[in-house]
N, C-alpha and C positions, 0 to 999 in steps of 0.2 A: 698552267705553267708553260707547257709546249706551243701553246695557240696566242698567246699573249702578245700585243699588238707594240710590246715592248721591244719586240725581236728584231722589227724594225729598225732599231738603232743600229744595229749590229751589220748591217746593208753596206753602208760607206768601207768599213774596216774589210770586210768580204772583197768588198770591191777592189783595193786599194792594196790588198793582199793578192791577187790575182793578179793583178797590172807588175806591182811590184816581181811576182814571179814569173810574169814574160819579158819583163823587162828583164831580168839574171839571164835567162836562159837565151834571150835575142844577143845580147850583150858579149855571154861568153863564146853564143856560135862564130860570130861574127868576127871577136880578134883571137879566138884560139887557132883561127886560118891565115893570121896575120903574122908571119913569121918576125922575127925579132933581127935587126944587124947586126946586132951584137954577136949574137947565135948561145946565145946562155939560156939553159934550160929551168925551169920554175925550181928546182932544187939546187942546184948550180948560185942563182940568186939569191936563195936564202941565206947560203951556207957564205956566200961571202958578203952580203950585207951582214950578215948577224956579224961573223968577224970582222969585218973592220970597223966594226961600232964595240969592238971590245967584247962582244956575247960570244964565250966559249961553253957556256954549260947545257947549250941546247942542242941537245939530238934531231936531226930530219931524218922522218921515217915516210916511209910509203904507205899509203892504205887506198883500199880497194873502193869504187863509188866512182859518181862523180858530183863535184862540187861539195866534197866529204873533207872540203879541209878547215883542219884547225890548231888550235895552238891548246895545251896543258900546260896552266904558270903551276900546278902541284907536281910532275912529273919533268916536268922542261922537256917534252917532247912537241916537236912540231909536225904535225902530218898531215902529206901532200896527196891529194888525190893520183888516181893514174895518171889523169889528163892534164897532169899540171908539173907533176914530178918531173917526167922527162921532155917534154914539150918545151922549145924554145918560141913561143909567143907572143905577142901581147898580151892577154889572157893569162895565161902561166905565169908570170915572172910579175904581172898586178897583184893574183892573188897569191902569190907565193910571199912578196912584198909585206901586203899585208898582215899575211900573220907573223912572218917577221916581226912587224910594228910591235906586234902583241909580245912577243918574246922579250924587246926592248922595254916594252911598259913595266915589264917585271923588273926587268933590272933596273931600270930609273926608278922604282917606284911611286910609279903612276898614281896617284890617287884613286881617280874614279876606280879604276880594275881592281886594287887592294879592296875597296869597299863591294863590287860584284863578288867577286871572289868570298869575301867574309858572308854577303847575305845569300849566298845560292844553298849553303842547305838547309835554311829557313824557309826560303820562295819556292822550294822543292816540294818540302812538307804542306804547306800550305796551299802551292796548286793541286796537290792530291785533294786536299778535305775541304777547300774552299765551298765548291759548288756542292758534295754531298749534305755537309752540313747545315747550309741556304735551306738544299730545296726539304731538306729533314725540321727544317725550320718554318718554312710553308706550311707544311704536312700538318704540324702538331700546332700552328699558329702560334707561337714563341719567341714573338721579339730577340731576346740575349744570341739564341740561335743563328736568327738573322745576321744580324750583327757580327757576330763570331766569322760568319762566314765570310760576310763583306771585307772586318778586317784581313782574312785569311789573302782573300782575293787582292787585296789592295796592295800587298807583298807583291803577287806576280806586276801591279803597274809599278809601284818605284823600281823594280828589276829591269822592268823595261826602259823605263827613262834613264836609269844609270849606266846603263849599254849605249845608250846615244853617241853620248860623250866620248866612250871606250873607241865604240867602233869608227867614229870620223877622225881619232886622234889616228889610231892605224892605222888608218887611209891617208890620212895626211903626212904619217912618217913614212911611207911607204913610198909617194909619189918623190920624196924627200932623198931620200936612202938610193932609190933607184936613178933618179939624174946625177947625186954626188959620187956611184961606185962607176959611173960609166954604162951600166945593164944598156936604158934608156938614153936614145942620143938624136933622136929628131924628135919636132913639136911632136909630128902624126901619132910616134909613140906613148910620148905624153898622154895625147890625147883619148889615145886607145884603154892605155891604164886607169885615166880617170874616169872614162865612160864606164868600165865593168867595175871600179868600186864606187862610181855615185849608184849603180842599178843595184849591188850588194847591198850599197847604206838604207837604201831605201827599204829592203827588208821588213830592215830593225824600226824603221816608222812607221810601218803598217804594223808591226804587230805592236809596236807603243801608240796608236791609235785604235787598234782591236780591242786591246786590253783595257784605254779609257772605258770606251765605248761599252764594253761589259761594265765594269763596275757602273757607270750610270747608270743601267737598264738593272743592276740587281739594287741596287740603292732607291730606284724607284719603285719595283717590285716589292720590296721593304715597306714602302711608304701606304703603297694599295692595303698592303696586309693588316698594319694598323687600322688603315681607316677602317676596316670590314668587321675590328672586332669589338 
């Protein structure tokens, strides 16, 4: 199971997840030094994107990290890293932006997010006992097992794919929101904001091509198991 020449598939996605995480991190070093003319701080941006698009029910909060921010459509809290809250950047006010987006998707009722949202405590349970169940399935040679597993696992790839959609529409309100408030008012800014959430989006495609790439290598794993008994 550990030695399995299967494992190999799982290379690219490694790959591609590592690239993707110097890319974030290249990205936000690079315009969180990029001071903003506006002079609006990553919190400052939310709080008046979110209102003048009509979102009054969302709280910005501060949390401790970095690159620790997010958005809660069940609480309508928004929370801004250190580095982002009080920072008036490039950097800060992209991804402050963004999850803004995300606050908006709530109240428009976004589609894809309504459906994330309804399948995460399914895809939750299921990335727990996907792979125990597989390799307890290996163990005792029991096809149904396998299987169980697989489907369990395939939960975590359509979670991934349905995050696609989520997170480029936030990116895209985001760049949106921020040239219509005023925040952003040269190309270079533009530029600045798009380059830290193309390096964010890409993330979410390494890990929706990890998570392929797993389910292939256990679906083939699957397959060996049969032939052997």
């Amino acid at each position: 199971m550990y030695l399995d020449p299967t494992y190999l598939l799982l290379i690219p996605g490694l790959l591609l997840a590592f690239y993707a995480q110097w890319k974030v991190k290249s990205a936000y070093a690079k315009y969180s030094k990029v001071p903003l003319s506006s002079r609006v701080s990553g919190a400052e941006a939310a709080e008046r994107i979110l209102r003048q698009n009509g979102n009054d029910a969302v709280q910005i909060a501060q949390v401790a990290g970095q690159l620790t921010d997010n958005y809660n459509p069940r609480t309508e809290v928004l929370s801004l890293s250190e580095g982002v809250y009080n920072s008036a950047s490039v950097a800060a006010v992209g991804i402050a932006a963004h999850e803004a987006g995300h606050a908006m998707q709530k109240k428009d009722n976004y589609g894809p997010l309504n459906l994330r949202s309804i399948v995460v405590p399914t895809v939750s349970i299921g990335s727990r006992l996907s792979m125990p169940i597989f390799i307890l399935g290996l163990i005792v040679s029991w096809q149904p097992l396998l299987y169980a597993g697989i489907a369990m696992f395939a939960l975590t790839v359509v979670f991934s794919l349905i995050t696609l959609p989520v997170e480029f529409n936030a990116s895209k309100r985001a760049v949106a929101m921020l040239q219509s408030s005023g925040i952003i008012t040269t190309r270079e800014e533009e530029k600045g904001v798009r380059a830290v959430l193309s390096a964010a989006a890409l993330t979410y495609v390494a890990a929706a091509v990890s998570a392929i790439l797993q389910l292939i290598r256990l679906i083939l794993l699957s397959r060996s198991s049969s032939r052997r008994r």
